[in-house]
C-alpha positions as CSV (number, residue, x, y, z in Angstrom):
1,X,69.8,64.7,-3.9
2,X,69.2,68.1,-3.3
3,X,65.4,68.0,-5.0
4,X,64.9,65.0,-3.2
5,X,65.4,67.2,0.0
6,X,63.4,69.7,-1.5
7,X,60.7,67.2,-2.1
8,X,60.8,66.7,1.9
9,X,60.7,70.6,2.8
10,X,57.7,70.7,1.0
11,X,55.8,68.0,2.5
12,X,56.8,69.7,5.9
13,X,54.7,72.7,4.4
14,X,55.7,75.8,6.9
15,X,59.3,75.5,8.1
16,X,59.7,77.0,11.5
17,X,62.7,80.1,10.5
18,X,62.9,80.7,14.1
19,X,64.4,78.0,15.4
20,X,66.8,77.1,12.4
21,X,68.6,74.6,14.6
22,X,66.5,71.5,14.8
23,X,67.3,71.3,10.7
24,X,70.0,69.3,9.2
25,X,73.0,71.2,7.5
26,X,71.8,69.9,3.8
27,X,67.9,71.3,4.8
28,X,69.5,74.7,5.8
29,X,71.3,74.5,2.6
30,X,68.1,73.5,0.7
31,X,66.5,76.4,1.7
32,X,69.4,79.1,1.3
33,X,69.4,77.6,-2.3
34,X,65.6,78.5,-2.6
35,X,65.4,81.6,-1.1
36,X,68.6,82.7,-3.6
37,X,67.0,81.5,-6.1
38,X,63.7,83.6,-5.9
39,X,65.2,86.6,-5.1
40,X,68.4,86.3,-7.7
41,X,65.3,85.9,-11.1
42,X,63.8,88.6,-9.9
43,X,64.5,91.7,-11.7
44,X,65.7,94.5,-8.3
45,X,64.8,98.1,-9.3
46,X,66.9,100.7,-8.1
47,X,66.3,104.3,-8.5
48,X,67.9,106.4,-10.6
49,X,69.9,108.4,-7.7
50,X,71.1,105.0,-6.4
51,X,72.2,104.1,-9.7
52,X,73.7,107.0,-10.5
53,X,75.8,107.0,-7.7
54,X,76.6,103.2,-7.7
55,X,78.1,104.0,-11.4
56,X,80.1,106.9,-9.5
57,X,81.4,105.0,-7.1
58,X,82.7,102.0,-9.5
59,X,84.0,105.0,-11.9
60,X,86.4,106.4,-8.2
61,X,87.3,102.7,-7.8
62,X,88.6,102.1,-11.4
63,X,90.3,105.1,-11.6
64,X,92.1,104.3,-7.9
65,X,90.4,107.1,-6.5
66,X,88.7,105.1,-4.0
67,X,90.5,104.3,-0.9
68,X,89.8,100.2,0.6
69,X,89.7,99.0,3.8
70,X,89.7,95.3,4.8
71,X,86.9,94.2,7.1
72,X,89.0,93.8,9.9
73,X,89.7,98.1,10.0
74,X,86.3,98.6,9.3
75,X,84.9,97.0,12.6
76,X,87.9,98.4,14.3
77,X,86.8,102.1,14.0
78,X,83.7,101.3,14.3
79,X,84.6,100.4,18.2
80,X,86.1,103.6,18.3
81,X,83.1,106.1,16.9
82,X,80.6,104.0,19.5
């Protein structure tokens, strides 16, 4: 099913992104799938600052040193700092 819809994006040739809404639901999905796909085999490089302190950051967390906030106290203080 889903490479059959495949099949169809590709006879569309250019799919208009900016107006997202005149596709179906299984289209959109059809899409997200490919765009996941071609960025998620490619190898990302990250310096070696970033993953220095990525490797920092999970060492805090496993050793409960990092404090968590859900998403919903997160977008509450950011109201307050605007």
């Amino acid at each position: 099913m889903i490479a059959v819809l495949f099949l169809l994006f590709l006879n569309k040739k250019v799919m208009d992104i900016k107006n997202l809404s005149k596709y179906s639901n299984a289209e959109k999905i059809v899409l997200a799938e490919q765009l996941w796909d071609s960025v998620s085999k490619q190898s990302l490089e990250i310096s070696d600052e970033v993953a220095k302190e990525l490797d920092n950051r999970l060492e805090r967390f496993e050793q409960g040193k990092s404090e968590l906030f859900t998403w919903e106290e997160v977008k509450a203080h950011m109201k307050t700092i605007r």
